[in-house]
N, C-alpha and C positions, 0 to 999 in steps of 0.2 A: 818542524812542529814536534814536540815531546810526544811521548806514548800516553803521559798521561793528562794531556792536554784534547788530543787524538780521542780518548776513552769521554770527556767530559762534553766534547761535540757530540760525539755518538748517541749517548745518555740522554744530552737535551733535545739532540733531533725524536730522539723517540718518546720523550713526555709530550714534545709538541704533536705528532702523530697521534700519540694516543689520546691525547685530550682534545683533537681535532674527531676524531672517531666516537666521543663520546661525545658532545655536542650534535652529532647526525641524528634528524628524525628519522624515523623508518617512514615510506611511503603510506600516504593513505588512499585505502582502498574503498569503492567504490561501489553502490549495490542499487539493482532497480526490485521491485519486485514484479511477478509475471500473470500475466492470463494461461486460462484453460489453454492447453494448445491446440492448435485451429483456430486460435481466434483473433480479431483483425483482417479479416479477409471480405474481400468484397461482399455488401450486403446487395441482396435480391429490392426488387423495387415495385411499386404496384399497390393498387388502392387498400390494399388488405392490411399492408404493414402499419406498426403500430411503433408510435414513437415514441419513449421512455427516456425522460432527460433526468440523469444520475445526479444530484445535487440540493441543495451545498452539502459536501463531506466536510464535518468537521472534525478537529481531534483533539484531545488534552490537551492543555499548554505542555505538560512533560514529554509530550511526542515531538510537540510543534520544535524541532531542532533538527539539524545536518546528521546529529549522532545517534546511532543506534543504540537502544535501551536496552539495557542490561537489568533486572530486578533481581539484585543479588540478597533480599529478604523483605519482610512484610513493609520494611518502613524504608528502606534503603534501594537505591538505585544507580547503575554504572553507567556516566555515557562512553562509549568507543571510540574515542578519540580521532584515530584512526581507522576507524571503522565505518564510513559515512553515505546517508542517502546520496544517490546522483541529483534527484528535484525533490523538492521539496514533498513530504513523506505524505501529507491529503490529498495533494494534484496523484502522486501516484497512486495511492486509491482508489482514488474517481476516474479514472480511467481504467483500470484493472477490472471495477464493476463493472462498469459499463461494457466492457468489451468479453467479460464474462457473461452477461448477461444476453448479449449479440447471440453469442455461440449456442448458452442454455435453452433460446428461446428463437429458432429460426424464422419466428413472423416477429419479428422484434428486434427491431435498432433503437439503441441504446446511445445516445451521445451526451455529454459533459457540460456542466454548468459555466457559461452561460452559452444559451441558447435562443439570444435578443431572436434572431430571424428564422426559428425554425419554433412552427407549431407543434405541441407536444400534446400526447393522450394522456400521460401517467407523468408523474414524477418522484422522483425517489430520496428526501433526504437522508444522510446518513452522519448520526452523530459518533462515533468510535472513541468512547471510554477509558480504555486499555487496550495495549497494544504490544507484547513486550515479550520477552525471552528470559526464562531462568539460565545462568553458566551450562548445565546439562542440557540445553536446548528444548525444555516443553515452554511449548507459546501457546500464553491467553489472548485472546482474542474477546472482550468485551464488547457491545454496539448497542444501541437506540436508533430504529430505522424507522418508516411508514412510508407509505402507497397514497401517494397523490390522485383523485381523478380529475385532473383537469377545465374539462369539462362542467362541472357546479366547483371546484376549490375545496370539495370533500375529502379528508381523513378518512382511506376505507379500510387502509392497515395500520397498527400501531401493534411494533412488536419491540422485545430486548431478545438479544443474544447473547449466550456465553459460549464460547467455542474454545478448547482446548485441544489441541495437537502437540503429536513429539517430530519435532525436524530429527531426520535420516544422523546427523550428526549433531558436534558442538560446534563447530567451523561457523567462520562470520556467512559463509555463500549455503551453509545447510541452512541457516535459522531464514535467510532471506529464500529459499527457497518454502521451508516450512511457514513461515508467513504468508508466503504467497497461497499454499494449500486450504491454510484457514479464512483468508481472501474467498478459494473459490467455494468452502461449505457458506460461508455468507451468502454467497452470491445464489446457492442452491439454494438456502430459505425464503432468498426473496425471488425469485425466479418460480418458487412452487409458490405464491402467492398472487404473485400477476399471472400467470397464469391459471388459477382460478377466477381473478376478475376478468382475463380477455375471453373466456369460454362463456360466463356470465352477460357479458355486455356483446359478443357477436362480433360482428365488421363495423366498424365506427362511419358514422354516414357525415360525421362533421368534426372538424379541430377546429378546436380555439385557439388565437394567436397567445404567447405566453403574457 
């Protein structure tokens, strides 16, 4: 074999390398968001407790995706390609409430819509509006919530939220952490609001099936 035959293998083996290298996706990465911590843990049991069924959470349709929102100006927005919820971004919500809510409120269990065979005192829709991270990491947090009573199918709360937090970082695991932060002040607004109606209404002497 010639030297410069020798030099022309060489040459091609490394276009094919290289444009073999460029062709590779990077890994996509994977994100939940969390509860207060302590929370999840076994609930106490007994005729006192009050049951708070979190549901339906809804969300924009520009949330409703695997990819993490980017709001890179008033009209414009990035999804993360590779940046991706692990379930689906309202089931995580509705769980992160509710189990926020567990914690905020120790005579109160809090469980997820649906709820065919468990009687409930309260219930909690939550509509979330916006939801999203500027590149610098400040997350709005928009919502439309209210307080179910059960009981007569009364409207006793009817509120909006705007919540703005700075996540620790820009990093995709700070914004999902900061998300999760502005999760739990949600979850403080309405927690300080059942808890004004369960001080008002006392020990519940009766549930309705849902």
């Amino acid at each position: 074999m010639t030297t410069s035959c020798s030099i022309r293998i060489i040459v091609f083996v490394g276009m094919v390398v290289a444009l073999t290298a460029c062709g590779t996706s990077p890994p996509t990465n994977f994100y939940v968001l969390s509860p207060i911590a302590g929370s999840g843990g076994p609930r106490p049991s007994g005729d006192a407790e009050e049951i708070v069924g979190v549901g339906p959470v809804e969300v924009s349709a520009y949330l409703d995706r695997s990819q993490i929102v980017i709001r890179e100006g008033a009209n414009r927005i990035e999804l993360a390609d590779f940046h991706q919820w692990a379930e689906p971004v309202g089931d995580n919500i509705a769980t992160v409430l509710a189990e926020n809510l567990s914690t905020l409120l120790p005579q109160v269990h809090a469980i997820v819509r649906p709820w065919s065979d468990v009687p409930t005192d309260f219930q909690v829709p939550v509509k979330i509006l916006r939801f999203d991270s500027d590149p610098a990491g400040r997350i709005r947090l928009k919502s439309s919530w209210s307080i179910v009573d059960r009981s007569d199918h009364r409207y006793r709360v009817l509120r909006e939220s705007a919540i703005v937090k700075q996540a620790s970082g820009s990093g995709f695991e700070d914004i999902a952490a900061g998300m999760s932060g502005a999760l739990q002040e949600l979850s403080e607004e309405i927690a300080t609001e059942l808890s004004k109606l369960l001080k008002g209404n006392g020990k519940r002497t009766e549930r309705l099936s849902p």
